[in-house]
C-alpha positions in Angstrom: 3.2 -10.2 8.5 5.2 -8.0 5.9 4.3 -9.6 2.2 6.1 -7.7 -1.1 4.9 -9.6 -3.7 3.2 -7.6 -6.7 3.5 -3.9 -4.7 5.4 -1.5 -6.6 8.4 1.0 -6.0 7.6 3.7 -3.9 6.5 6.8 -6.1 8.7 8.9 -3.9 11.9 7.5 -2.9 12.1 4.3 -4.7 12.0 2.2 -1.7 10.3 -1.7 -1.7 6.7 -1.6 0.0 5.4 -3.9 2.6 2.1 -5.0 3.4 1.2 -4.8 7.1 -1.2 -6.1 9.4 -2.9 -3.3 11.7 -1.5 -4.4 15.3 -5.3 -4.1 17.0 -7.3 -5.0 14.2 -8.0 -6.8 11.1 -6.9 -3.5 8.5 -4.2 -3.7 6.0 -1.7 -0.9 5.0 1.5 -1.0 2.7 4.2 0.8 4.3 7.8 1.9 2.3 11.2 0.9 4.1 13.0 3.3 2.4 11.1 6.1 3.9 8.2 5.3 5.7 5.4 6.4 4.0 2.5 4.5 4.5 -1.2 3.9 2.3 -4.6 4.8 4.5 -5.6 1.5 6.1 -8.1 -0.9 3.9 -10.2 -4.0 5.1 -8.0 -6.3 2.8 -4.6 -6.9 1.5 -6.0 -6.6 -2.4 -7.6 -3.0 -1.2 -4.2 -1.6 0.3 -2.0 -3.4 -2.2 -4.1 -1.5 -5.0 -3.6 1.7 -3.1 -0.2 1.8 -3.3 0.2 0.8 -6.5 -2.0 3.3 -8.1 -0.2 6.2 -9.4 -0.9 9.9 -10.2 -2.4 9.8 -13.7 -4.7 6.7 -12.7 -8.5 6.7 -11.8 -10.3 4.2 -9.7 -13.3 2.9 -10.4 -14.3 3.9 -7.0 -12.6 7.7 -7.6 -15.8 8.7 -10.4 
């Protein structure tokens, strides 16, 4: 399952990001076409989607 919908450009090439469905198990991860980088894997699509769409100068509440 690759959905694109709401992720942002890659911060390093550009490239459109794609959320991913672990093979063997239920974890999500967003990974870049362009070149391949990938987010840590996260129980849900919101979780990995908000991974990669955080950027440097950004704080999670999660991060304090």
């Amino acid at each position: 399952m690759m959905i694109s919908k709401g992720l942002l450009p890659c911060p390093f090439c550009g490239g459109k990001g794609y959320l991913h469905k672990a093979t063997h198990s239920s974890m999500r991860f967003v990974l870049c076409t362009g070149c391949g980088v990938t987010t840590r894997s996260y129980s849900t699509e919101e979780k990995a989607a908000a991974a990669w769409n955080m950027r440097k100068n950004e704080v999670q509440e999660d991060d304090r």
